[in-house]
C-alpha positions as CSV (number, residue, x, y, z in Angstrom):
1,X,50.4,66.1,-90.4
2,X,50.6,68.0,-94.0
3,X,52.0,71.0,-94.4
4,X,49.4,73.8,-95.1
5,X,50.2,76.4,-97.5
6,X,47.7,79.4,-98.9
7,X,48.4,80.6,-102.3
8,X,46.9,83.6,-102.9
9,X,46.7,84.7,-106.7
10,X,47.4,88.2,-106.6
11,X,44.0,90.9,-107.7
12,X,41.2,89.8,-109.0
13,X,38.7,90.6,-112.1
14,X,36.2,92.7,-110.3
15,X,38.1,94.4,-107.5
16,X,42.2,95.2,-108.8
17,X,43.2,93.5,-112.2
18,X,46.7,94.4,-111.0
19,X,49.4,95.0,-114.1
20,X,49.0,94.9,-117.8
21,X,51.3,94.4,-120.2
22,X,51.7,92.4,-124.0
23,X,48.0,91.8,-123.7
24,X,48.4,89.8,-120.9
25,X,46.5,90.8,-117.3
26,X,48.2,89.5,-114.1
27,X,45.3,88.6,-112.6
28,X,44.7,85.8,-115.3
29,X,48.5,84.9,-115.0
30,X,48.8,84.4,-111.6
31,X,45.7,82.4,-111.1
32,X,46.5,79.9,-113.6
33,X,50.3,80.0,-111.9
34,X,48.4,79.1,-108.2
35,X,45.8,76.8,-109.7
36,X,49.1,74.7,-111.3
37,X,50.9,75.1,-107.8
38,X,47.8,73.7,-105.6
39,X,47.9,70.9,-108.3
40,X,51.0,70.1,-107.7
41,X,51.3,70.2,-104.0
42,X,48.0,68.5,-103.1
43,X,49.5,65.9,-105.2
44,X,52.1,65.4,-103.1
45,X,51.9,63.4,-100.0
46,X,52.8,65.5,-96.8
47,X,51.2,68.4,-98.1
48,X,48.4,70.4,-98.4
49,X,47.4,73.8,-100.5
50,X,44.5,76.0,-100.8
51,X,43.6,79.0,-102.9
52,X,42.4,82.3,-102.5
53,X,40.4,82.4,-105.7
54,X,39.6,79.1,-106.9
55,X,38.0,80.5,-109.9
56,X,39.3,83.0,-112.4
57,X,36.4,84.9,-111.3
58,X,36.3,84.4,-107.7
59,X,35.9,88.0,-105.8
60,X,37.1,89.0,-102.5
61,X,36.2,91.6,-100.7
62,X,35.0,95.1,-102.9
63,X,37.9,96.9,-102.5
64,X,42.0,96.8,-102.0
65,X,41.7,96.9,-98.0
66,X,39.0,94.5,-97.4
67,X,40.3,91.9,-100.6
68,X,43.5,91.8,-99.0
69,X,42.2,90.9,-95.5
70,X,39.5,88.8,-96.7
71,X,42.9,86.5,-97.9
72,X,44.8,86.7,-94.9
73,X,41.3,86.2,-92.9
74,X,40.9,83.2,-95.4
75,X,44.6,81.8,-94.6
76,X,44.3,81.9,-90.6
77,X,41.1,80.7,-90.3
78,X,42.3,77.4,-92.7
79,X,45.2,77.1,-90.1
80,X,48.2,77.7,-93.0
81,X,51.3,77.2,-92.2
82,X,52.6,79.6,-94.8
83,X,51.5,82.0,-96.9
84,X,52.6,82.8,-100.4
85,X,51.4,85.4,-102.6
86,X,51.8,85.4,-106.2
87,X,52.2,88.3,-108.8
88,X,53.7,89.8,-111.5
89,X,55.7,93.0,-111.9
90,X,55.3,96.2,-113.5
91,X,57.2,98.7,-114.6
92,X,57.0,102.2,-116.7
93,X,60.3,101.1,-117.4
94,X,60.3,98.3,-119.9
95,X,63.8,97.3,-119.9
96,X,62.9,96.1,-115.8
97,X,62.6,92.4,-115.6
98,X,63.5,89.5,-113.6
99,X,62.2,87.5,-110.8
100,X,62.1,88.9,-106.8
101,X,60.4,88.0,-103.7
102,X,59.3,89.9,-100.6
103,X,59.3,89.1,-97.0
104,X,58.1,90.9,-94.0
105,X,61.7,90.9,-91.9
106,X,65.2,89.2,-92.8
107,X,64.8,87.4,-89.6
108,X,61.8,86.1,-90.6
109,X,61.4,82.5,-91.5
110,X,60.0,83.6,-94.7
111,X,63.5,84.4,-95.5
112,X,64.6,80.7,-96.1
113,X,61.7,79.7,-98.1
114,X,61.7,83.0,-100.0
115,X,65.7,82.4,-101.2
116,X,65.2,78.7,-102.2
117,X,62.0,79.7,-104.4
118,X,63.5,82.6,-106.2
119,X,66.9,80.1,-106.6
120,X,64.5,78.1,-108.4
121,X,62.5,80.7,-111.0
122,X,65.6,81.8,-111.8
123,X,67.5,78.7,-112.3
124,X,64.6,77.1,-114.4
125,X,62.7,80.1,-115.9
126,X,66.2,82.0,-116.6
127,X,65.0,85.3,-115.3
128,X,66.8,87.6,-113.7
129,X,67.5,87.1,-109.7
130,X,66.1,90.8,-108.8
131,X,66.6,89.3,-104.9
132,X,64.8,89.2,-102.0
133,X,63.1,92.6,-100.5
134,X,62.0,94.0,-97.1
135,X,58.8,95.2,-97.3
136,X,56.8,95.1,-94.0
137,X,54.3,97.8,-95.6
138,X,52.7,95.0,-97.5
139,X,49.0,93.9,-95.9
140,X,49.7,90.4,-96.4
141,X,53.2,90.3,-95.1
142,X,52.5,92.8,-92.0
143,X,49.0,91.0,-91.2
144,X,49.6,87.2,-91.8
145,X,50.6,85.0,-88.8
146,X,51.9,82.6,-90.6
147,X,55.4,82.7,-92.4
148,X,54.8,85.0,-95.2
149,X,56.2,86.2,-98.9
150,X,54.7,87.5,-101.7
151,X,56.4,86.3,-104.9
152,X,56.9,88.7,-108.0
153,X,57.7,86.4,-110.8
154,X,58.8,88.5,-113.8
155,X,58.4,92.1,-115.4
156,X,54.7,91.8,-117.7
157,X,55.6,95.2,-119.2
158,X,59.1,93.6,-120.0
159,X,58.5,91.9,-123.5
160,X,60.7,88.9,-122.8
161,X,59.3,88.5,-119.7
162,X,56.0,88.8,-120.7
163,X,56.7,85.9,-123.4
164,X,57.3,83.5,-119.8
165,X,54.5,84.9,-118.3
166,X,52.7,84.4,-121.4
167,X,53.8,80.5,-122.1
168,X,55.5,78.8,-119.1
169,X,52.9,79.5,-116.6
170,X,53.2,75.7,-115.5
171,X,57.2,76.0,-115.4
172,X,56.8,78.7,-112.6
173,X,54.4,77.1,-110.6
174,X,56.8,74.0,-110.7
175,X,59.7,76.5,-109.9
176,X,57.9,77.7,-107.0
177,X,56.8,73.9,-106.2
178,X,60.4,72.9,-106.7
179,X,61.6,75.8,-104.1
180,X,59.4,75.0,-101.4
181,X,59.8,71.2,-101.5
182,X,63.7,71.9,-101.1
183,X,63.3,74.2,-98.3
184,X,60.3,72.0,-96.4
185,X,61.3,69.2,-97.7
């Protein structure tokens, strides 16, 4: 049986654009990021991957709370076996940067999967390991049944981390692939 995982690309056009930064919008970035991922892992025997927005301009829900639990709705009805949301940071601050993850709990077995992907950005994207956060506030942590983590792959308003976001796009994706096949196997 395949192992099921959701990747929801973070926002969308018509509900939250989330960050902006070095003309880039992180909706944009982190579709294209899960689009490359589902490639990659429905390529790969033993596994299985859906989106949350299978289009760039793919809506869910019309508004923050019900976009949110139209994903999580989306991901338990599908019968995932984990759920990973993708992003990209923001700061006011535009020397922030680097790569982090966040999980529900410690104890979680998000925790695992979490450390080997963030191992992975940073050892093949060469971004800053921020760590690994507790953030059981987050909808899509709180609310998911499934093993959860929402990935936050580099600072948008950081220029050199924009650049990344900007040209490797397929090298996170393969990061995050890469972290996940080490951890599931």
């Amino acid at each position: 049986m395949a192992i099921k995982i959701y990747i929801d690309q973070g926002h969308s056009r018509s509900v939250n654009q989330g960050a902006v930064g070095f003309g880039l919008y992180e909706q944009d970035v982190v579709w294209q990021v899960g689009m490359y991922l589902a490639d990659l892992l429905n390529n790969t025997p033993g596994y299985e991957a859906r989106v949350s927005r299978p289009t760039i301009d793919t809506s869910l829900g019309y508004n923050n709370s019900t976009s949110l639990a139209a994903r999580v709705a989306d991901a338990t009805a599908w019968g995932a076996d984990y759920f990973i949301s993708i992003h990209a940071n923001a700061s006011t601050n535009p020397s922030y940067n680097g790569s982090e993850v966040y999980i529900y709990s410690e104890l979680s077995q998000s925790y695992p999967l979490a450390q080997s992907i963030l191992n992975q950005i940073v050892a093949e994207l060469g971004t800053k390991n921020n760590g690994i956060f507790i953030r059981p506030s987050l909808y899509v942590l709180r609310r998911s049944p499934m093993p959860s983590l929402l990935v936050e792959l580099a600072y948008i308003t950081n220029a050199e981390d924009a650049e990344k976001l900007r040209n490797n796009q397929f090298d996170f994706a393969q990061a995050i692939y890469d972290g996940i096949r080490i951890e599931l196997g």
